[in-house]
N, C-alpha and C positions, 0 to 999 in steps of 0.2 A: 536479494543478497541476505538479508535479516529474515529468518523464517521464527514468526511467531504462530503460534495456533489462532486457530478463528476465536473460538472462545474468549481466549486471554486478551485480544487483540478488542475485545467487543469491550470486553470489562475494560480493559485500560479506555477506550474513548468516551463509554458511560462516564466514569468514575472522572474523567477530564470535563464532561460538560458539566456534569454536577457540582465539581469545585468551583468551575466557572460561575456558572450560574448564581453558586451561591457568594462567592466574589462580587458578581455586578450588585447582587441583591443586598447585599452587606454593607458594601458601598456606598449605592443609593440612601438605606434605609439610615446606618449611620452617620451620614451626610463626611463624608470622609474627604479630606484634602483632594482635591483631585490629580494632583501630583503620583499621590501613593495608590490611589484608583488603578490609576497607566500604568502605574509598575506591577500593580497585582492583577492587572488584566492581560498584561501584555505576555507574562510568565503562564500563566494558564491558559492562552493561544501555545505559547510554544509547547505546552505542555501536551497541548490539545492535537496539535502540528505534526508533533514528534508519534502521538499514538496512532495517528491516520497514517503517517509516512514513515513507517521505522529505518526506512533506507535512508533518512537525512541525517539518523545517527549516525548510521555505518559510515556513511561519506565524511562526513566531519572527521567521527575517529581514525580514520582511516589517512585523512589530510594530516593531521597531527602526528599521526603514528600509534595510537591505539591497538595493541591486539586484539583489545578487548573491548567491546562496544558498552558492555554494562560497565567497566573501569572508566569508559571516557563519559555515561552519564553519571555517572556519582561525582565526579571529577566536576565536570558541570554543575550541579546541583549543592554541590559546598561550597564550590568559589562563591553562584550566587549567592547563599548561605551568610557567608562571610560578607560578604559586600554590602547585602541589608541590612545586617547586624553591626557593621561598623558605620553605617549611614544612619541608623539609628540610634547608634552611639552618638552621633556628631551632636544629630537635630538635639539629642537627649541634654548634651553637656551646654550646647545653645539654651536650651530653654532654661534650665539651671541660672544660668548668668541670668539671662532676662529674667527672674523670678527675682536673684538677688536683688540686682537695681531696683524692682518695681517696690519688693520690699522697702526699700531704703527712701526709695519715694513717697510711698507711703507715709512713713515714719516721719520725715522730714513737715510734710503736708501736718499730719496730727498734733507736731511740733507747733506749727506756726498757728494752728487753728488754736491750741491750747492757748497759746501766746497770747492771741488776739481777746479769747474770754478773758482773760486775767485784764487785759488792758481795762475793758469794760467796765 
């Protein structure tokens, strides 16, 4: 259904193990959440997925209604977009708080410790 050339078809699965690859190794080596691991593995399988099988795009877009098979990857590929970026907005705005409190712990702690020298 999808007729891509060999060539292109090679480069796209190259270029899919290699981002892979360098994902698992990135991962690894940065010792990364392992939460966000799965998520940037599991996107460069589909990505990897989609370059071996370009007919599971056409299927899909075609389920949706897509004309247009490159419309319905882009389309794909921002939502994801979108959805990382507001998840790592959340964890962002999370960590924020807990930085405040810890600060505030902090201070509080240095408070009582000064406290305690003066008693001395």
């Amino acid at each position: 259904m999808v007729s891509i050339p060999l060539g292109l078809r090679i480069l796209l699965i190259v270029g899919a193990l290699i981002a892979l690859i360098f994902v698992i190794y990135s991962s690894v080596k940065a010792r990364m959440n392992v939460r966000y691991a799965i998520l940037w593995i599991t996107w460069g399988l589909f990505i990897l997925l989609v370059g071996i099988f370009p007919d599971i795009a056409y299927v899909l877009s075609q389920l949706v209604g897509f004309v247009n098979v490159t419309n319905f990857i882009f389309l794909v590929m921002i939502a994801l977009l979108f959805f990382f970026n507001y998840y790592m907005y959340m964890r962002s705005s999370h960590m924020a708080q807990e930085i405040k409190q810890l600060n505030y712990e902090v201070a509080v702690l240095k408070q009582e410790r000064d406290q305690k020298k003066e008693e001395k």
